[in-house]
C-alpha positions in Angstrom: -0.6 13.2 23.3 -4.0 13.4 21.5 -3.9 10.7 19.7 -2.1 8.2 21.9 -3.1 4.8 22.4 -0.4 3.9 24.7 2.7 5.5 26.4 5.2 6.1 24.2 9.1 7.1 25.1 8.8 11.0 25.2 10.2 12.1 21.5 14.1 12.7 20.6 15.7 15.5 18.9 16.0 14.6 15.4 18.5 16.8 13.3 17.5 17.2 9.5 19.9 15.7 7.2 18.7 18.0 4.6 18.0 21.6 4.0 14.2 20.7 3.6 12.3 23.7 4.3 15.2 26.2 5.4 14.1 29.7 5.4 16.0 33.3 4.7 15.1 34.5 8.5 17.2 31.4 9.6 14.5 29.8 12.1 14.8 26.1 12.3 14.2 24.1 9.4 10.3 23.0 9.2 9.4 19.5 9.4 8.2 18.5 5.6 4.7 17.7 4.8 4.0 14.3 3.7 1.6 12.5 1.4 1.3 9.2 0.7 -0.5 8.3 -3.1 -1.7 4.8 -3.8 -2.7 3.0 -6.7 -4.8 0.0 -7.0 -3.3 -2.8 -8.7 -1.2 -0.8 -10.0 1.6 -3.0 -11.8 5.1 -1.8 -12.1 5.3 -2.1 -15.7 2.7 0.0 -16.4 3.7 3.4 -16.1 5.7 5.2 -18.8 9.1 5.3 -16.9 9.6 2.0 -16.9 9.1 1.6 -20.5 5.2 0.3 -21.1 4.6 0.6 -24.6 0.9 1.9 -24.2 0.4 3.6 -20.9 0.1 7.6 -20.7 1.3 8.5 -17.1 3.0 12.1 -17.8 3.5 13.3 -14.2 4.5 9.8 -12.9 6.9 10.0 -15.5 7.7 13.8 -14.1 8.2 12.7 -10.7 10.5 9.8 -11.6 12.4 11.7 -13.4 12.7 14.4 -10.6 12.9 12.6 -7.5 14.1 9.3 -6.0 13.3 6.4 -8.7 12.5 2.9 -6.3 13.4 0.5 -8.9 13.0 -2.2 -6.6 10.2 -1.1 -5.1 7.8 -4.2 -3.1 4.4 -4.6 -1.5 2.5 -7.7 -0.2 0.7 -9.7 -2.9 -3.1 -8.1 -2.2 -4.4 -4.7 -1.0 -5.9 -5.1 2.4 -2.1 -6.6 3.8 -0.9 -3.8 2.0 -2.4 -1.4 3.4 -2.1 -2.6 6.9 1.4 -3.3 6.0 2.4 0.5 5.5 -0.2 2.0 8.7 1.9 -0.2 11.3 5.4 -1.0 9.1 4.4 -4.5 10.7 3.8 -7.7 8.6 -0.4 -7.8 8.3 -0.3 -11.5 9.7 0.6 -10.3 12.8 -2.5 -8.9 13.6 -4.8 -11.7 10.9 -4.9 -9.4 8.2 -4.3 -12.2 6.0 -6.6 -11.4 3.1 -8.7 -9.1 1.6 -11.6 -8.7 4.3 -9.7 -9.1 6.8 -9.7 -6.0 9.5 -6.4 -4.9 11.2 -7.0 -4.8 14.9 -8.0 -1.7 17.0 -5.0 -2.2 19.4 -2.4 -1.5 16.5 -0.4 1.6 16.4 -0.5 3.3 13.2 2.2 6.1 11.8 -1.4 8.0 11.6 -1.3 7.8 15.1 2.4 8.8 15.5 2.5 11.5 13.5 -0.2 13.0 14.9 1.2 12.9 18.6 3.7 14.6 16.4 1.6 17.6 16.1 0.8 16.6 12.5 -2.6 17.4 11.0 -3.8 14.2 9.7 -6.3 12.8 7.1 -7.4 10.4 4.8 -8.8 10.3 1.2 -10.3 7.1 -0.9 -9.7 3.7 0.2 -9.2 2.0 3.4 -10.1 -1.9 3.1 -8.7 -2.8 6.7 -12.2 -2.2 8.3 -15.4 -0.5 8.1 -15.2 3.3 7.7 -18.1 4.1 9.7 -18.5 5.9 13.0 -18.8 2.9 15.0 -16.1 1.0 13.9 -13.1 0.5 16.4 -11.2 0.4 13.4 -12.3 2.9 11.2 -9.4 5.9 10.0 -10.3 7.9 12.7 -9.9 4.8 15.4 -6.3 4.3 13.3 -5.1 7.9 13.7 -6.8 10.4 11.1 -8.2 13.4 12.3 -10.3 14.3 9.0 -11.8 10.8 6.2 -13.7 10.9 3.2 -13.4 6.8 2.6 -14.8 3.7 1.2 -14.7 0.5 3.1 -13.3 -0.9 -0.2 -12.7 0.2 -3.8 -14.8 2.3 -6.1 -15.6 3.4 -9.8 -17.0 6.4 -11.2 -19.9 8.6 -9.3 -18.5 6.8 -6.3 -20.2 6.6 -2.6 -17.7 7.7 0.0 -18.4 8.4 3.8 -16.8 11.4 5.7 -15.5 11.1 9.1 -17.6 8.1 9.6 -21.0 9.4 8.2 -23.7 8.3 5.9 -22.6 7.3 2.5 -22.8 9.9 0.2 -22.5 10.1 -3.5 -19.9 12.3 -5.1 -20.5 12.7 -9.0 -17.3 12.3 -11.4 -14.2 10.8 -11.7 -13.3 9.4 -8.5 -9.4 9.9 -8.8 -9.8 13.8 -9.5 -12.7 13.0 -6.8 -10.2 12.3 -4.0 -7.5 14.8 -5.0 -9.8 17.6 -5.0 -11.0 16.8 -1.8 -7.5 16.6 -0.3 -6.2 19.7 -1.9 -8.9 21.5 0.3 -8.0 19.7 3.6 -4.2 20.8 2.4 -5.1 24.4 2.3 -7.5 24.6 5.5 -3.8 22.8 6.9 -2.2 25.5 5.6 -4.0 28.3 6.6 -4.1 26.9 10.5 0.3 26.6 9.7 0.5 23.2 10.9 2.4 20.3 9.1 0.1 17.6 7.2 0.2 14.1 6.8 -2.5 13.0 3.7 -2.9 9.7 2.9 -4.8 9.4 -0.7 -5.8 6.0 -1.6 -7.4 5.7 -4.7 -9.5 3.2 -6.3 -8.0 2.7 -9.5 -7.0 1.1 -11.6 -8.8 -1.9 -10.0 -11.6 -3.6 -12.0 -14.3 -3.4 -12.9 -12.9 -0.7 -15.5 -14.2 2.8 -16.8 -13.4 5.6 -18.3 -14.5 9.2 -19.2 -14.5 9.5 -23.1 -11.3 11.6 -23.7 -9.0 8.9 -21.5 -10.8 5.9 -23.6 -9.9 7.9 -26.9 -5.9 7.4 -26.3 -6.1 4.4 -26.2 -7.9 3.4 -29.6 -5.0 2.2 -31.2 -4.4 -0.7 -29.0 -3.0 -4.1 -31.1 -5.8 -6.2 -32.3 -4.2 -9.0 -31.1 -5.4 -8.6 -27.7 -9.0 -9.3 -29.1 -8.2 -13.0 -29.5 -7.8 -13.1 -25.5 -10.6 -13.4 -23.2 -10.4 -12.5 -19.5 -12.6 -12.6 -16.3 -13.7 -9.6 -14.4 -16.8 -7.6 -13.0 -19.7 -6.1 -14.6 -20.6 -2.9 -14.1 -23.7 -3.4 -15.2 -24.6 -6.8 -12.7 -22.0 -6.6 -10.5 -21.1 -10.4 -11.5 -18.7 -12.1 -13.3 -18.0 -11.4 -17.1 -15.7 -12.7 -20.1 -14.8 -10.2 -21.9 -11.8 -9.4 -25.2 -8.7 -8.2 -23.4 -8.3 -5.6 -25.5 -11.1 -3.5 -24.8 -10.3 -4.4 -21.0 -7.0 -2.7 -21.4 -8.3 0.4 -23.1 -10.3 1.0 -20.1 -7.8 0.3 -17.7 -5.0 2.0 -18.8 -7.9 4.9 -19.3 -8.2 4.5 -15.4 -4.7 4.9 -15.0 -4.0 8.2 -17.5 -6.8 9.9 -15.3 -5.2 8.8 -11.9 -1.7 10.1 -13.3 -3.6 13.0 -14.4 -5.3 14.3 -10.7 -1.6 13.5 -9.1 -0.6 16.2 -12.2 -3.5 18.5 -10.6 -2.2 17.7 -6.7 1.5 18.7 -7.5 0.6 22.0 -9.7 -1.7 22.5 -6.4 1.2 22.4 -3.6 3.6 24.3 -6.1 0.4 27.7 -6.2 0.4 26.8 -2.4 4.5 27.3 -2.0 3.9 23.9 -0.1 6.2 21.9 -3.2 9.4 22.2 -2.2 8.8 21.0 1.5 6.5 18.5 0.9 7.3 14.3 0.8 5.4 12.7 -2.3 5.3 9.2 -2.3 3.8 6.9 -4.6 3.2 3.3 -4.7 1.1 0.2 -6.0 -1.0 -1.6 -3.3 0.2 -5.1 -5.1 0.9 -5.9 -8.5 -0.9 -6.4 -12.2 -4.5 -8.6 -11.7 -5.1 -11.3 -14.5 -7.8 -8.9 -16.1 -5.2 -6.7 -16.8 -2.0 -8.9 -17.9 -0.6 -8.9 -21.4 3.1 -9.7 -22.6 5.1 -9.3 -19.1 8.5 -9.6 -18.4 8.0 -10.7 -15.2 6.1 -13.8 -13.9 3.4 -14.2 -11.9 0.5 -11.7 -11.0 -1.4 -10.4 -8.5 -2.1 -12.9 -5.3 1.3 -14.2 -5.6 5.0 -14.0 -4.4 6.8 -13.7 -7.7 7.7 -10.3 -9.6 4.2 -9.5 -10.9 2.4 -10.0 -7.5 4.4 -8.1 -5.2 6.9 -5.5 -7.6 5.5 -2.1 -7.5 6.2 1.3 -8.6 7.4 3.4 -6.3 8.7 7.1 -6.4 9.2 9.7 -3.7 9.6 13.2 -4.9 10.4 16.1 -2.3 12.3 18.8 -4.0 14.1 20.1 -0.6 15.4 16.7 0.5 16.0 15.3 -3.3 17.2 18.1 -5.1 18.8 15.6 -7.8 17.0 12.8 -9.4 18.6 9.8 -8.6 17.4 6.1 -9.4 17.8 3.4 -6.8 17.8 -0.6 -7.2 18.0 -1.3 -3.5 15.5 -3.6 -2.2 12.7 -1.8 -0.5 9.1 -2.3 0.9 6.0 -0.9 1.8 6.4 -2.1 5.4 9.6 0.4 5.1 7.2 4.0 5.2 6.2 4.0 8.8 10.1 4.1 10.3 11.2 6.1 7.4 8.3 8.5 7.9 8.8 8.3 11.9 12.6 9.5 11.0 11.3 12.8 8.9 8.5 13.5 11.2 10.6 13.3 14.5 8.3 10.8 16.0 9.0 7.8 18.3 8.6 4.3 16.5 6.3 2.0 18.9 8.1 -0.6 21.0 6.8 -3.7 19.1 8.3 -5.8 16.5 8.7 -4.0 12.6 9.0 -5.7 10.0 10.1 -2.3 8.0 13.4 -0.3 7.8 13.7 3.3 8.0 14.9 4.2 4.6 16.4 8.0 4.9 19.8 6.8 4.5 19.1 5.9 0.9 16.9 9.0 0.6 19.7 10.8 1.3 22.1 8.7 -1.1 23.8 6.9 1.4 22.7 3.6 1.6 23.6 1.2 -1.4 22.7 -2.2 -0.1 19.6 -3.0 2.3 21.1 -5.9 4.2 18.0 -6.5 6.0 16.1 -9.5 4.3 12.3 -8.2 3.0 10.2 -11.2 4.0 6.7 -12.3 2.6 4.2 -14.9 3.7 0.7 -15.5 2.5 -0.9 -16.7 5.3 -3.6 -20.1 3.9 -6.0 -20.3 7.1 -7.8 -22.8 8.1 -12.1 -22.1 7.5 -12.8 -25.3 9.7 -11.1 -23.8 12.5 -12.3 -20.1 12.3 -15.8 -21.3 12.4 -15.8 -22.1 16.2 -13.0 -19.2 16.5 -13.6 -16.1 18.5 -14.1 -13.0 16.5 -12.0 -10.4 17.6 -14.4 -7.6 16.8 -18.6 -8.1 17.4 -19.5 -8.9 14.0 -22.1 -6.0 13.4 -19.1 -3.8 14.2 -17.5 -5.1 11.2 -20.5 -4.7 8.7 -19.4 -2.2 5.5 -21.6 0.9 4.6 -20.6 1.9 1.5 -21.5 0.7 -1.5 -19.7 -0.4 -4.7 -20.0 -2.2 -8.3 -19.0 -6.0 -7.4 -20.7 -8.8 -5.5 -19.9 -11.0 -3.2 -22.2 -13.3 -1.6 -24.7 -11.1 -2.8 -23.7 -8.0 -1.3 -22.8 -5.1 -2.8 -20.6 -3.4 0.4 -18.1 -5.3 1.8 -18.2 -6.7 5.1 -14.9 -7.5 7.8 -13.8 -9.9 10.4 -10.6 -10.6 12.4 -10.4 -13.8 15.0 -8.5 -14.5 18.2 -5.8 -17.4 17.1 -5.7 -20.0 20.1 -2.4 -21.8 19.6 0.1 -22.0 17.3 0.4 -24.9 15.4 2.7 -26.9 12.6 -0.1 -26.1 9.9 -0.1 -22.3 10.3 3.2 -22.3 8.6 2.1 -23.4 5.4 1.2 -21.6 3.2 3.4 -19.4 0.4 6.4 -17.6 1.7 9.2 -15.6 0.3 12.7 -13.9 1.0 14.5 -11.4 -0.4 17.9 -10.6 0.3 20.7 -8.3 -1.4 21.5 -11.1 -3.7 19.1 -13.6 -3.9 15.2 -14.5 -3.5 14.1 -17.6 -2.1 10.4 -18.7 -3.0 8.7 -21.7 -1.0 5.3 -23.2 -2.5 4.9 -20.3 -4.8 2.9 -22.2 -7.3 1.5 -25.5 -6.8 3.6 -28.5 -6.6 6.6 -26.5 -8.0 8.3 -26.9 -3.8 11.5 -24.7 -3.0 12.4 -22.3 -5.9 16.1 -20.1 -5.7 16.3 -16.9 -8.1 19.1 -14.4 -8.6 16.8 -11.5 -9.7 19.9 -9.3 -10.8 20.8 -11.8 -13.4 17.1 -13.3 -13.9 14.2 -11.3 -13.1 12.3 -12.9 -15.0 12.6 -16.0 -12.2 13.0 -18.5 -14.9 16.4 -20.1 -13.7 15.9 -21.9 -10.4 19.4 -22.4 -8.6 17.6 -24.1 -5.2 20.2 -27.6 -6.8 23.1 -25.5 -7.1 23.1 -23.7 -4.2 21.5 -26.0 -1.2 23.5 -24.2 1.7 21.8 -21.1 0.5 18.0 -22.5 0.8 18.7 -23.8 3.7 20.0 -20.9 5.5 17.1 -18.4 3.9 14.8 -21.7 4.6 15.9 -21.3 8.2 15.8 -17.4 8.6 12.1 -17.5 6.9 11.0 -20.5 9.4 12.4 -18.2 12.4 10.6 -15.1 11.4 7.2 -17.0 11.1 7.4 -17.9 14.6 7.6 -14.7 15.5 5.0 -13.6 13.0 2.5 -16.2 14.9 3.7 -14.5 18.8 2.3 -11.9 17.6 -0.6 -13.1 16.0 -1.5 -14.5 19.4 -1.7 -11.0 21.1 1.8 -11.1 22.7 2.7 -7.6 21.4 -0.2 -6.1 23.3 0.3 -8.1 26.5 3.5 -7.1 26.3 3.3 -2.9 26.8 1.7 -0.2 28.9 -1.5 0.0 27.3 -3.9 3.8 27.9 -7.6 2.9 29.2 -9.6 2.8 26.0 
């Protein structure tokens, strides 16, 4: 195994359930190709599918109207959990991934790293945000599974710096979106030409703030209500790098500019794999990394936003188009999560699943139209921390391991890269369950300290997605079965955080 980290049961049989990637000689069915798209903040409301008023997203639009339609589609509340969440289908606070900043930890196994002792070629394009992408790093892409990177330790704008395969920093002139999927379009043809299946993982960096736009994209988006000029929101400069106020409306014409061009390079990446005869056989997934930031929130019908566990925190879009496998479009409104993509990829891929707790579900029964309830609860925790007691905790990774490379727009503490860190947790204790938690089952989502002083919160999001109606009164027997199922999970959550996964299996010499 190339790519192995430690020994994994040798790999099943897996029998297609599909006719994905038949062929008129009759030789086996090839395994599909799979590519995973991500946007940054990226709120479910605003593509055009699900019925925004103002934002042009044409081949998102194609693809849900083709493929499988995730109505109910969720990720964690910010992007670095996120994107731990769908490398290791694992909750990110069982391995202190608790924030944005926070690394993942070297000893995690990755569907990268699955796949490719899969035989798949493997690579990654645009953001990564769970460490530094540098060569050093133990937890860089390549550390996590990807044979090929062109990355950025965090997000990025236009003319952005990206490294590849742990180099220098290097600047790439343009728009970064069509950036990213030009680049992956000529990893997908070397894969190609060297007939092996590919796993692409394109990250982008928009739309998260600070905004821009290339002048055509900004043009669209002229005719945006006036009324948004008598609001006032928070975000970068792209100019200092600090904190501005600026009118919401011209916010919004740049983000949803942001947006358009992202839909727009997804347009270029599926026209690309339908010249390379690569469409039909090939998995296209898309997803939000969390949901719509305050700099970008007008009228919603959801509540919330980013950084927290209702609707308009953690409710993404989410479509997966693959033409062999989902010849008919269908829309689904079972519950499912990013955590979710490993085992479901694993399933496609005919790889082995690593013996440690998931927190995801492999979702090719409802792929194939068979699955019309989850049953398995989809639970979310936002981990507080304690600062007094990290500061005499032991890092898990040397410091100058976890120093960023790569530039970008924003500041923090006067930097403008972004720097990691992950610590050892020495015991678990009463306060590391605080903190705001959620659970979602079939039928009903239970919210705990979701907003300050507001306590235990009950919704029926079938009847009230809004979350307006709290039913914690009615239905006590309810809350405190969920309130018990959450409280169990968490102490799992915290063996884990403690190392006892890895203590726990066969590990390869490093």
């Amino acid at each position: 195994m190339k790519n192995a980290r430690y020994i994994l049961p040798a790999l099943g049989l897996f029998v297609f359930v599909s006719s994905a990637g038949s062929s008129a000689n009759g030789k086996e069915p090839s395994r599909p190709n799979i590519i995973l798209l991500m946007g940054d903040d990226h709120g479910w409301e605003e593509v055009g599918y699900n019925g925004h008023p103002y934002v042009k997203t044409p081949y998102l639009d194609e693809m849900a109207a083709s493929g499988l339609r995730l109505d109910n589609f969720y990720a964690q509340p910010v992007c670095s959990p996120t994107r731990g969440n769908v490398l290791t289908g694992r909750h990110p606070n069982r391995y202190g991934t608790f924030t944005p900043g926070r690394s993942v930890r070297p000893e995690e196994v990755t569907v990268a790293h699955l796949l490719s002792d899969a035989g798949y070629a493997t690579g990654h394009f645009g953001k990564w945000h769970v460490g530094p992408v540098k060569k050093r790093s133990p937890t860089n892409p390549g550390a996590m599974g990807f044979d090929e990177w062109l990355s950025h330790d965090n997000f990025f704008e236009m003319d952005p710096f990206l490294s590849r395969n742990g180099g220098p920093p290097k600047k790439f002139y343009g728009e970064s979106s069509e950036i990213l999927i030009d680049e992956a379009i000529n990893y997908i043809e070397k894969k190609k030409q060297a007939d092996a299946p590919f796993f692409t993982v394109i990250w982008f960096g928009s739309p998260h703030e600070p905004y821009s736009g290339i002048e055509t994209d900004l043009l669209l988006y002229q005719d945006l209500p006036e009324k948004y000029n008598d609001v006032t929101v928070s975000l970068t400069s792209n100019e200092t790098g600090e904190r501005v106020k600026r009118p919401l409306r011209d916010v919004l014409i740049e983000r949803y500019a942001e947006i358009t061009a992202m839909d727009r390079s997804i347009g270029k990446l599926r026209n690309a794999l339908k010249t390379l005869d690569l469409r039909d056989n090939t998995v296209l997934w898309y997803c939000g990394d969390n949901g719509i930031p305050p700099s970008g929130l007008r009228e919603s019908r959801f509540r919330g936003c980013k950084g927290q566990l209702y609707e308009n925190g953690i409710r993404v879009p989410g479509i997966i188009e693959w033409p062999a496998g989902i010849p008919e479009p269908r829309v689904s409104s079972v519950n499912a999560v990013t955590s979710d993509i490993l085992p479901t990829l694993c399933q496609l891929a005919g790889a082995t699943t690593p013996d440690v707790p998931l927190d995801g579900i492999n979702l090719m029964p409802l792929v194939n139209g068979t699955m019309h309830e989850r049953g398995e609860p989809i639970k979310f925790w936002y981990f507080r921390g304690h600062q007094e007691s990290e500061k005499s905790a032991r890092p898990y990774i040397a410091p100058e391991l976890q120093r960023g490379t790569t530039p970008l727009v924003k500041k923090m503490g006067g930097l403008l890269t972004r720097n990691f860190k992950n610590f050892h947790h020495p015991e678990i204790r009463e306060q590391d369950f605080v903190g705001a938690k959620a659970i979602l089952t079939d039928d009903y989502k239970l919210v705990i300290d979701g907003e300050k002083g507001v306590g235990v919160e009950l919704f029926d999001l079938k009847k009230d997605p809004s979350e307006k109606n709290n039913l914690a009164s009615d239905h006590p027997e309810i809350v405190k079965r969920l309130s018990r199922e959450l409280r169990d999970w968490q102490g799992g959550v915290l063996k884990s955080l403690m190392g006892q996964d890895y203590t726990s299996r066969s590990l390869n010499s490093q």
